[in-house]
C-alpha positions, -999 to 999 in steps of 0.1 A, spaced: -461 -269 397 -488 -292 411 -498 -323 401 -525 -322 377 -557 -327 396 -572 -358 373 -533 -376 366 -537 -400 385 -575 -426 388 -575 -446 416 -577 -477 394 -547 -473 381 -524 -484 410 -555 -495 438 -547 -536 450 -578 -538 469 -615 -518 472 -636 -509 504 -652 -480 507 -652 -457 541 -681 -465 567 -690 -427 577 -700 -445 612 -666 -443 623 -643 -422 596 -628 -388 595 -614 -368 567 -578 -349 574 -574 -319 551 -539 -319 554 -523 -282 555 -543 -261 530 -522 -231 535 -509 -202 515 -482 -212 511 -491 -243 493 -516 -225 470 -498 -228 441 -503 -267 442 -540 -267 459 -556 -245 434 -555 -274 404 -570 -298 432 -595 -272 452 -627 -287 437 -623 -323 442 -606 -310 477 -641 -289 484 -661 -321 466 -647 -346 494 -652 -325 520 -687 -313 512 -694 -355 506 -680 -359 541 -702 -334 555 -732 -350 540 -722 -385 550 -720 -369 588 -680 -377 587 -661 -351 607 -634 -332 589 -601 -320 608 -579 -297 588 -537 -297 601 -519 -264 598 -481 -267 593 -464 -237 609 -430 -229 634 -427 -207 660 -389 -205 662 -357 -227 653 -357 -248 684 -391 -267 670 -377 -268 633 -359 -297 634 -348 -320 605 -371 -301 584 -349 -265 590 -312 -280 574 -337 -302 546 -355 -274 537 -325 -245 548 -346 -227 569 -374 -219 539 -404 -230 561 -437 -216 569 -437 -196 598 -464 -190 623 -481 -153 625 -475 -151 588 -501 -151 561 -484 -178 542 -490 -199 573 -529 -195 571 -555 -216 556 -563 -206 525 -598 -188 523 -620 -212 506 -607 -236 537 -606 -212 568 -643 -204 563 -652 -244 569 -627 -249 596 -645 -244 630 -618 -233 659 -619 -268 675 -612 -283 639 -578 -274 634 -548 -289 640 -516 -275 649 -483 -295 634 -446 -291 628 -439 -318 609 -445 -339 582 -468 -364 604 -500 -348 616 -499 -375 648 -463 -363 662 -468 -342 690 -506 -333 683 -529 -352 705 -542 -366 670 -540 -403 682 -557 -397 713 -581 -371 701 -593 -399 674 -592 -428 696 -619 -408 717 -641 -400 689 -645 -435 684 -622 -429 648 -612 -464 635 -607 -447 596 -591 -419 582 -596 -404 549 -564 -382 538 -564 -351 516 -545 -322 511 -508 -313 502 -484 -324 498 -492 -357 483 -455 -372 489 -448 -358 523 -474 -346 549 -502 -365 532 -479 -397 529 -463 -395 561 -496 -391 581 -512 -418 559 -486 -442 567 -483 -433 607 -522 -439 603 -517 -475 592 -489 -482 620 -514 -470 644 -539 -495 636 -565 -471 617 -576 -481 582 -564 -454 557 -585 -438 526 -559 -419 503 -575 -393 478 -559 -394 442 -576 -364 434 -576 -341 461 -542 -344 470 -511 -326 456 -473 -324 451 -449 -302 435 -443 -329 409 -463 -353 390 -443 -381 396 -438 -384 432 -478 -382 431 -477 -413 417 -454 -430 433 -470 -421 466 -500 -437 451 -480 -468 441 -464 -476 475 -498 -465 495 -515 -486 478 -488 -515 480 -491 -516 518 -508 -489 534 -540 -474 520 -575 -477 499 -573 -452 469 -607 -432 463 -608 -403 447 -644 -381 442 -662 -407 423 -656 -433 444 -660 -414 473 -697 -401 460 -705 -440 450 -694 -455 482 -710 -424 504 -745 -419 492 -748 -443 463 -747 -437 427 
């Protein structure tokens, strides 16, 4: 079961406050698929909510979609996971509907792993854009979402880590994620803060 959408404020675990400048942020909607639907649907309005803020604040959005094509690119994750993984050309490995509709063709980003920056042009694609902060959302809180955030940080971009539109399969991972992201790597924000800090109360 998914965390509960509103478990977690960002006040609860957040060590320092900025907001986002939209002049050089993006928001990654990390792997809104199917198969994760079970722990998106608590989450899918604040999800929606940040990205329609981003929108609005002209901050462009780039969705990741986790799939494998066959067992030499499944690596760690096929003997963690015993081969249970989502698997490309299947509808489990497609962005949910209320997603694929926003995702343009050139906004999505094809991964195999937990980080959304191994093996995906992401770093150099950003760095072009002129990208100097992220803003990550999506599932699962504890893995994708915690392992791009962190890679983010090591790759010198400022991270933004949604409380609310992120998910995990357990309530207290989602908070631990928090805790240590907070800690050392990443700005919480969550809807509120996002609206505040985006286009002012």
């Amino acid at each position: 079961m998914a965390a509960a959408a509103a478990a977690s404020s960002y006040k609860k675990y957040e060590t320092r406050s900025r907001n986002p400048d939209p002049k050089t942020s993006l928001l990654l909607v990390i792997d809104v698929q199917n198969y994760f639907s079970s722990m998106v649907n608590p989450i899918l309005p604040q999800l929606l909510t940040t990205i329609d803020l981003c929108r609005r604040s002209s901050i462009p959005v780039l969705f990741t979609r986790h799939n494998h094509k066959s067992p030499p690119d499944y690596g760690m994750l096929g003997e963690w996971w015993d081969n249970d993984l989502v698997l490309d050309g299947t509808v489990e490995a497609e962005l949910m509907p209320e997603i694929r509709r926003l995702a343009g063709q050139n906004e999505v980003v094809e991964k195999n792993t937990y980080s959304a920056f191994e093996n995906t042009g992401l770093q150099e694609r950003l760095v072009e854009m002129g990208v100097k902060e992220v803003i990550v959302t999506g599932v699962m809180t504890n893995l994708c979402c915690e392992t791009t955030a962190r890679e983010a940080f090591v790759k010198g971009f400022r991270v933004f880590f949604s409380t609310d539109a992120t998910a995990t399969s357990d309530l207290e991972l989602h908070e631990a994620t928090l805790k240590n992201l907070a800690y050392g790597f990443a700005y919480l924000v969550d809807c509120d803060r996002l609206q505040d800090g985006l286009l002012g109360k």
